[in-house]
C-alpha positions as CSV (number, residue, x, y, z in Angstrom):
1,X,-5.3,27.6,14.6
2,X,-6.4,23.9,13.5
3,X,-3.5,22.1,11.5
4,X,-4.4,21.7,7.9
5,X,-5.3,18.4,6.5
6,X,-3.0,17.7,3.7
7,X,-4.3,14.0,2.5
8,X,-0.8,13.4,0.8
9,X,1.0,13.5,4.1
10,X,-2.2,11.3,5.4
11,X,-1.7,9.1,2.9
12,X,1.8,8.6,3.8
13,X,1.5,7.9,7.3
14,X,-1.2,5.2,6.5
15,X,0.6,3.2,4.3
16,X,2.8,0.8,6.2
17,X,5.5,-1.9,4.5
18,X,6.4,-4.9,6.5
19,X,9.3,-6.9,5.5
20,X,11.7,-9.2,6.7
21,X,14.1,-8.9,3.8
22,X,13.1,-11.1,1.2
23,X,9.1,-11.2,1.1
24,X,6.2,-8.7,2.9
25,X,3.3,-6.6,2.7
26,X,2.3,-3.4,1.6
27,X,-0.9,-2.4,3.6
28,X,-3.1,0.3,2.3
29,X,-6.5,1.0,4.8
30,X,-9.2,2.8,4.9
31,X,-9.6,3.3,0.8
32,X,-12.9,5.5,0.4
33,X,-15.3,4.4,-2.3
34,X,-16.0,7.9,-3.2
35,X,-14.1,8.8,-6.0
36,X,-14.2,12.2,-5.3
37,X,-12.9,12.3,-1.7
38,X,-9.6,13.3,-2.0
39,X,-7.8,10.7,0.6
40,X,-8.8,8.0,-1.9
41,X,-6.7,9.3,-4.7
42,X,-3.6,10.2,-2.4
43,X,-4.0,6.8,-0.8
44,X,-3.7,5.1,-4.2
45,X,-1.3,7.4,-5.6
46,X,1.1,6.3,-2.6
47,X,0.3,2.4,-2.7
48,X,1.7,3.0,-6.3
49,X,4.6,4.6,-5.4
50,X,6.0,2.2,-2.8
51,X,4.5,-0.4,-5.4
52,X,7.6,1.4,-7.8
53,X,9.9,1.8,-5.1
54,X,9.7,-1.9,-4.4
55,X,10.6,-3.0,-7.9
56,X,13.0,-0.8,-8.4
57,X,14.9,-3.1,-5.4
58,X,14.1,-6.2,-7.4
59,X,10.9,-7.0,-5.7
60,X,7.8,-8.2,-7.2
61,X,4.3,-8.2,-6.2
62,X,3.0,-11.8,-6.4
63,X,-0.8,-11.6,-4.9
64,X,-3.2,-8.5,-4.1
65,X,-6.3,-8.5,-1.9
66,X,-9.0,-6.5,-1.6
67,X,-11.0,-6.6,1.9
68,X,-13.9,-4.8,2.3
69,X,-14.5,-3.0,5.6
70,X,-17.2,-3.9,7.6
71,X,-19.3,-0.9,9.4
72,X,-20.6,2.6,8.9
73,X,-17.9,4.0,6.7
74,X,-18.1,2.7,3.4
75,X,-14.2,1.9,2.6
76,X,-11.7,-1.1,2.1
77,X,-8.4,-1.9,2.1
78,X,-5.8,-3.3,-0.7
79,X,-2.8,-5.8,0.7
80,X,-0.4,-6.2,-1.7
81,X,2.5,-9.7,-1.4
82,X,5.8,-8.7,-2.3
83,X,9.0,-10.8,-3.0
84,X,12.8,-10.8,-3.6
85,X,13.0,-11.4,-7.4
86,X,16.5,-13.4,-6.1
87,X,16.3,-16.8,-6.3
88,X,18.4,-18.0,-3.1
89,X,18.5,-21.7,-5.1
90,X,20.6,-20.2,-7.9
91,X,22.8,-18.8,-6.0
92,X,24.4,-21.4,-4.9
């Protein structure tokens, strides 16, 4: 039997978060152009999610790019800046 392809768990496992605690990256690859591939709209539906997740810890997204992706599939990928809404200078 060949595993189903569920593009929400795809999605999912694409999506990575890098962080060292107060700043990072949310990396979403491989975005399809088509809107009507269904990868596309679980990718971005995850992006926003974590996008959420992360101001809901006091985070906030400071700079997104957009890099298109050289080569035969037509796709591109969004990096979105994060940081810690705490300013370390007040604090003290």
């Amino acid at each position: 039997m060949a595993p189903t392809f569920n593009p929400r768990e795809r999605a999912a496992r694409l999506i990575s978060v890098i962080t060292d605690g107060w700043r990072g990256e949310v990396v979403t690859p491989l975005i399809p152009r088509d809107p009507a591939e269904p990868l596309r709209s679980a990718l971005l539906n995850e992006r926003s999610e974590r996008l959420n997740e992360l101001r809901t810890l006091d985070f906030r997204v400071y700079d997104t790019v957009r890099i298109e992706e050289p080569g035969p599939s037509d796709t591109y990928r969004i990096i979105d800046r994060f940081k810690s809404s705490f300013d370390p200078q007040l604090a003290l």
